[in-house]
C-alpha positions as CSV (number, residue, x, y, z in Angstrom):
1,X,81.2,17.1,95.4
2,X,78.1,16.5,97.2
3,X,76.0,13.0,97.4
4,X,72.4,13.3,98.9
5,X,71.7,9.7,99.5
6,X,67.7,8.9,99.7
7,X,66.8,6.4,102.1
8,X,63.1,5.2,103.4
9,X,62.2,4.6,106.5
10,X,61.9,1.2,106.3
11,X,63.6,-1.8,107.7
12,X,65.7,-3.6,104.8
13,X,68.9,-3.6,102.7
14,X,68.8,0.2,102.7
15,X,70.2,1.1,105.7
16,X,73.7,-1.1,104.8
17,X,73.4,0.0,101.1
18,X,73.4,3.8,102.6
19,X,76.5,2.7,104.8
20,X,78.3,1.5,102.1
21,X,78.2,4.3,99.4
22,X,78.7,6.8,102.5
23,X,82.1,4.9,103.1
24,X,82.8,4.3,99.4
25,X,82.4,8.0,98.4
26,X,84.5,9.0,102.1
27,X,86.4,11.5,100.5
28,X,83.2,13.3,99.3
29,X,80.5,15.4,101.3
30,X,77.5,12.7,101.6
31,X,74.2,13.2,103.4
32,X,71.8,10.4,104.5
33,X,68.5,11.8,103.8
34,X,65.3,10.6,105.6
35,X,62.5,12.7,106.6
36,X,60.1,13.9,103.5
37,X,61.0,17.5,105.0
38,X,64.8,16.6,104.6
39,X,63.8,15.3,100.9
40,X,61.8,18.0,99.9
41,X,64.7,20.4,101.0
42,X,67.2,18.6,99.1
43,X,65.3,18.0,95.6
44,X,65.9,21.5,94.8
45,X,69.7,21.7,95.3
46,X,70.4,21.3,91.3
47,X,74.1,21.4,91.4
48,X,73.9,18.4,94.3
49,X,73.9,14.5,93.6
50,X,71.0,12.4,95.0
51,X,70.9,8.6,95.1
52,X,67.5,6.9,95.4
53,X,67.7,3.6,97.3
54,X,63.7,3.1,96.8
55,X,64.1,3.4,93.3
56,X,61.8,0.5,92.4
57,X,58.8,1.7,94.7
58,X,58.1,5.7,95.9
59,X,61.4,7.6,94.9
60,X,60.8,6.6,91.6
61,X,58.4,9.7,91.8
62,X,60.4,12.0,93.4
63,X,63.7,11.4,91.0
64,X,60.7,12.2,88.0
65,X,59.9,15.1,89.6
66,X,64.1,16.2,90.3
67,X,64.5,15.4,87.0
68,X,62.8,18.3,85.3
69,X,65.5,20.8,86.6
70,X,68.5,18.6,87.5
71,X,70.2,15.2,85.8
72,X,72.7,14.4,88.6
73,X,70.3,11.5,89.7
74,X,71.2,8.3,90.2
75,X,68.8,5.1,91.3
76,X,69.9,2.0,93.4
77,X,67.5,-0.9,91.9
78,X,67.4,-4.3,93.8
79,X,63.8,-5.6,91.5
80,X,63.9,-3.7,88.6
81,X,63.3,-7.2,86.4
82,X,59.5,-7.0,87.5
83,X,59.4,-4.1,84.8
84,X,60.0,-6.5,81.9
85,X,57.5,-8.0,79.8
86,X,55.9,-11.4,81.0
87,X,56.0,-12.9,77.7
88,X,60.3,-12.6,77.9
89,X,60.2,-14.0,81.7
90,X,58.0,-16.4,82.0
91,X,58.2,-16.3,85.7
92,X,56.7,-13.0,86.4
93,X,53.1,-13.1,86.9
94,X,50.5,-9.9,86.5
95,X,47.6,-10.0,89.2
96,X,45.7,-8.0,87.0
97,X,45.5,-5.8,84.1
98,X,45.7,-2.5,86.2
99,X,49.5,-4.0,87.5
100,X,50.9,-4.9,83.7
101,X,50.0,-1.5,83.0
102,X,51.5,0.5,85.9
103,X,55.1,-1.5,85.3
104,X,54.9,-0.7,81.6
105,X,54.1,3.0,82.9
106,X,57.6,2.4,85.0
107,X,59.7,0.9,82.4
108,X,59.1,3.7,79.7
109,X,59.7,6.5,82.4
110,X,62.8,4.4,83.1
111,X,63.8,4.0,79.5
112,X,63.2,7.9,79.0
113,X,64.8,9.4,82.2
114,X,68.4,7.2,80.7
115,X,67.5,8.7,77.0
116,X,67.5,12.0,78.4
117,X,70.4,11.3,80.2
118,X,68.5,12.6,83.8
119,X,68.7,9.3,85.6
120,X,71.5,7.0,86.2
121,X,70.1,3.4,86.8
122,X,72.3,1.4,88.8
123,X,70.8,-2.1,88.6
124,X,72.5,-5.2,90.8
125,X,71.1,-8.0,87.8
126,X,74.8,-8.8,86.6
127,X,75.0,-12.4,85.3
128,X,71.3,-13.1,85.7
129,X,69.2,-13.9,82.6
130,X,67.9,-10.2,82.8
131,X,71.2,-8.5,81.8
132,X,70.6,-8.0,78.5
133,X,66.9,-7.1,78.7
134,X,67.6,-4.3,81.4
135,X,69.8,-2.3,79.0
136,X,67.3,0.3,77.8
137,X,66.8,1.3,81.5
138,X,70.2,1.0,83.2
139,X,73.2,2.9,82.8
140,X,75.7,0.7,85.3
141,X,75.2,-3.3,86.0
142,X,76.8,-4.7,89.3
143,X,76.8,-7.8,91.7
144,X,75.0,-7.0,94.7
145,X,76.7,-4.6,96.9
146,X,76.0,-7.4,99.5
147,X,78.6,-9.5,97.4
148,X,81.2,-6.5,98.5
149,X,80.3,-4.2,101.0
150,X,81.7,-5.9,104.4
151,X,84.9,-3.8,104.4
152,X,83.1,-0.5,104.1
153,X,80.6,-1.2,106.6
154,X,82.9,-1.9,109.7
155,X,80.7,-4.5,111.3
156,X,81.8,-5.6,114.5
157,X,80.9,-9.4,116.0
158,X,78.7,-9.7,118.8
159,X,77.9,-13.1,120.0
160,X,74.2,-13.8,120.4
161,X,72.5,-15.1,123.8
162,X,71.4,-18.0,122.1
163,X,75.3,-19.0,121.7
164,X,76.3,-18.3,125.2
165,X,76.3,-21.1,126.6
166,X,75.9,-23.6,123.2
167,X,78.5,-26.2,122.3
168,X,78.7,-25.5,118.6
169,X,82.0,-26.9,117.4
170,X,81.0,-30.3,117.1
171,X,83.4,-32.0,114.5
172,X,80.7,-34.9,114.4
173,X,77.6,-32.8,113.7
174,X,78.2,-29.9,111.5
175,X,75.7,-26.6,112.2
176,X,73.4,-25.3,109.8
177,X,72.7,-21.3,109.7
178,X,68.9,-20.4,107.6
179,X,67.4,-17.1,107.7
180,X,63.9,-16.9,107.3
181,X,62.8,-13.4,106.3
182,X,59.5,-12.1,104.9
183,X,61.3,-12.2,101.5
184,X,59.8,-13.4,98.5
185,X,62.5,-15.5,97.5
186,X,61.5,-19.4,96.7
187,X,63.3,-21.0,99.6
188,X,61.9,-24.2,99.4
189,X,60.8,-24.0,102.8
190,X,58.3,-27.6,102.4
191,X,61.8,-29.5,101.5
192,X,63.6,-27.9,104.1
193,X,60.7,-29.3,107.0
194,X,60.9,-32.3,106.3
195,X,64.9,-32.7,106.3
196,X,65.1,-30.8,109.2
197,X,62.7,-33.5,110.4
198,X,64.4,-36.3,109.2
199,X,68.3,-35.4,109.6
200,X,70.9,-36.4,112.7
201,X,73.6,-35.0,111.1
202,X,73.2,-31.4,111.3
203,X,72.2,-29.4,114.2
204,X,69.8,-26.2,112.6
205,X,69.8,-22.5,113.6
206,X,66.7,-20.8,112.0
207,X,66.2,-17.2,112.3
208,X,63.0,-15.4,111.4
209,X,59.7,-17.2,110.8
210,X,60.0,-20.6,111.8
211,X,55.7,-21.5,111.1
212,X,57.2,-23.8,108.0
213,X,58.8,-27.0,110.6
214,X,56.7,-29.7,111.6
215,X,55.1,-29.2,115.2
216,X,56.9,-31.8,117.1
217,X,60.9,-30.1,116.1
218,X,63.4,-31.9,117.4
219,X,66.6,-31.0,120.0
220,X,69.0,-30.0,116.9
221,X,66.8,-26.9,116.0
222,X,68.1,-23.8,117.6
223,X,64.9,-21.3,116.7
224,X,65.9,-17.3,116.9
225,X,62.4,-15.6,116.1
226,X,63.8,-12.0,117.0
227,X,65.2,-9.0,115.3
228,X,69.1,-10.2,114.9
229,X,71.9,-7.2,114.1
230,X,74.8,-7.3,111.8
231,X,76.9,-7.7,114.3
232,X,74.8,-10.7,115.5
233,X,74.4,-12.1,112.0
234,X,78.1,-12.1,111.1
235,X,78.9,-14.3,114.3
236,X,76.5,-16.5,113.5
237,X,77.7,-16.8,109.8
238,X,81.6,-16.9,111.2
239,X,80.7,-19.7,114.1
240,X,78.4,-22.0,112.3
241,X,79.9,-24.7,109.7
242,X,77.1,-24.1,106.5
243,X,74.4,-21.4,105.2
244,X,71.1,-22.4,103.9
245,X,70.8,-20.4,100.2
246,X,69.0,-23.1,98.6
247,X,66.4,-21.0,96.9
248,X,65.4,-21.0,93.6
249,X,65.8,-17.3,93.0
250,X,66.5,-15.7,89.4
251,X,68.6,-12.2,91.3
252,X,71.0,-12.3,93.4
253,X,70.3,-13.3,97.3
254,X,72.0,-10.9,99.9
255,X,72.2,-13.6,102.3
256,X,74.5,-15.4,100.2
257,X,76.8,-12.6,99.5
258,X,77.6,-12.0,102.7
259,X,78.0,-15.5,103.3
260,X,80.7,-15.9,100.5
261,X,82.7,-12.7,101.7
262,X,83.1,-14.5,104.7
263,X,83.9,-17.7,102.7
264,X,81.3,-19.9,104.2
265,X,79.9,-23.2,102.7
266,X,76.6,-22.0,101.2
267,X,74.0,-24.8,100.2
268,X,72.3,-24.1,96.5
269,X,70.0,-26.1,94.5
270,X,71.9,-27.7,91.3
271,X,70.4,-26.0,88.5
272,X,69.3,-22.7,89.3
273,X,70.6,-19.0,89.6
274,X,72.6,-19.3,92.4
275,X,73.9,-22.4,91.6
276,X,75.5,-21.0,89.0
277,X,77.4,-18.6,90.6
278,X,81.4,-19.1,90.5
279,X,81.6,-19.8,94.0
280,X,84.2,-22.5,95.0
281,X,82.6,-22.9,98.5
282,X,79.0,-23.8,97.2
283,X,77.2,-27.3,97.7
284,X,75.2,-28.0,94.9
285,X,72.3,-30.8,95.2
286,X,69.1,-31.9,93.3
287,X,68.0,-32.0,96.8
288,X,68.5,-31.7,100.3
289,X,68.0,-35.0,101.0
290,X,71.6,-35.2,99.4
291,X,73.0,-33.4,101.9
292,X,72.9,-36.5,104.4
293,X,75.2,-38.4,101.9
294,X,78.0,-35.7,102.1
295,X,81.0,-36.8,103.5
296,X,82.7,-34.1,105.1
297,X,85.9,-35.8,105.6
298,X,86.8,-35.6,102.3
299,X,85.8,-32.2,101.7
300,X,88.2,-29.7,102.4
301,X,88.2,-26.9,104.9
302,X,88.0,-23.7,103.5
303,X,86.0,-21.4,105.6
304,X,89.7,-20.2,107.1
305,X,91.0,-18.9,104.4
306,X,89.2,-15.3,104.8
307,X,92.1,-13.4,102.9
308,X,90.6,-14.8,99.7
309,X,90.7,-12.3,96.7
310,X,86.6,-11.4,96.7
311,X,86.1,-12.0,92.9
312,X,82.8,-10.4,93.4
313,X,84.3,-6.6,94.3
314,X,83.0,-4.0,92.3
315,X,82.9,-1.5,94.5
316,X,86.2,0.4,92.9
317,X,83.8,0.5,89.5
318,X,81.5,1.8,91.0
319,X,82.8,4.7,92.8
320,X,85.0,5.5,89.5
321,X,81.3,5.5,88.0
322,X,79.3,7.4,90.4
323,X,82.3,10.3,90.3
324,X,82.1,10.1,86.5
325,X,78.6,10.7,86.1
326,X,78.1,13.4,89.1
């Protein structure tokens, strides 16, 4: 059995989404397919699988065109719940009238490509309020395979240069870990200056954009404005004590996933999507302003325990699906 998997060139979640199902369908023949040359080669090959990882943006147009002569197509969608009607989620907002129409133009070629049985939708919206609308246009709901994937990926640890010579393992001050992308997710980013600003008991490791902080940052904020690997990224989760999710995102956050496969204390706001995640390592607060009140000496240590059963783990589902539907 043969699995094309699509990927763009573009930086992302692709690339560890395309390492994944490589190492979850192992025992299978699976290509990584880039270049449009590659692609074009490829959509031909009827009796072959391909999974589109830019479902939501330009393979959407080349799995409509595979689909004409070929229904072993599946679809990887991270933002599929743009598709759905404003008036049923209030927080989606149309710029204009040309936009509502192209994602109603999406949705219905999503909702006939499953009819016709020529596209397999894998969506990552379980336990989110848009389960239940996204059934007409997904054939397989999961957590996000960044809840799961770490033992398929075979990251390695790497310590970065801004550790090297660091004292992090302060039992006084515990460490902070926020990752600052060019996401859209809500990260509260105006709340988060001015704690930074006015906290002594946290020392603060910001990677990414770091234009949000007041100008005059103080000595506990460690800034990393550089591209940082997986490698580098899981050494920073492992070393430092707590990881900044407090977002007020509806879908799952790929930060946080990988911060709860390594068992990490995650920060989340109170009532919101991911603070309603059954995690037993989450801090929830109305605010962060909470966090100074915490005291961590009666809060027990359980970053160690690593062996944890990952309640998360789909990833046996969703090979037994991807082999049932090829």
């Amino acid at each position: 059995m043969i699995f094309n998997i699509f990927i763009p060139n573009k930086k992302g979640h692709y690339e560890d989404y395309s390492s994944f199902l490589n190492n979850l369908l192992k025992n299978h023949e699976v290509k990584t397919v880039r270049s449009f040359k590659e692609k074009l080669t490829v959509l031909f090959r009827y009796n072959q699988n391909v999974i589109f990882l830019n479902i939501d943006h330009k393979d959407m147009y080349w799995s409509l065109l595979r689909s004409l002569f070929s229904k072993k197509n599946f679809g990887v969608s991270v933002s599929v719940e743009s598709l759905i009607n404003k008036n049923n989620i209030p927080s989606i907002h149309y710029r204009n009238l040309l936009g509502l129409i192209k994602k109603k133009a999406k949705y219905n070629v999503f909702k006939l490509l499953k009819s016709s049985d020529r596209l397999k939708l894998i969506s990552i919206h379980k336990m989110t309020d848009y389960e239940g609308k996204l059934k007409d246009i997904t054939s397989f709901l999961t957590y996000d395979f960044q809840y799961y994937d770490l033992p398929y990926l075979n990251v390695g640890y790497q310590q970065p240069k801004e550790l090297l010579n660091l004292y992090i393992e302060d039992p006084l001050i515990k460490s902070v870990l926020i990752f600052n992308n060019t996401s859209k997710a809500k990260k509260n980013l105006s709340e988060l200056s001015d704690w930074i600003f006015t906290s002594n008991k946290y020392r603060f490791f910001i990677i990414g954009d770091s234009s949000f902080l007041r100008n005059d940052i103080k000595h506990n904020v460690v800034l990393i404005n550089r591209y940082v690997s997986n490698e580098e990224m899981i050494y920073f989760m492992e070393k430092l004590d707590i990881i900044y999710c407090y977002y007020n995102n509806d879908k799952p956050s790929g930060f946080m996933g990988r911060a709860m496969q390594l068992n990490k204390k995650v920060i989340v706001p109170l009532n919101s999507y991911l603070g309603s995640i059954p995690y037993t390592s989450s801090i929830r607060v109305t605010s962060l302003a909470q966090m100074d009140e915490i005291d961590w000496d009666n809060i027990s240590d359980t970053n160690s325990n690593n062996s944890k059963i990952n309640q998360f783990d789909e990833s046996e589902l969703l090979r037994e699906f991807l082999l049932q539907e090829a």
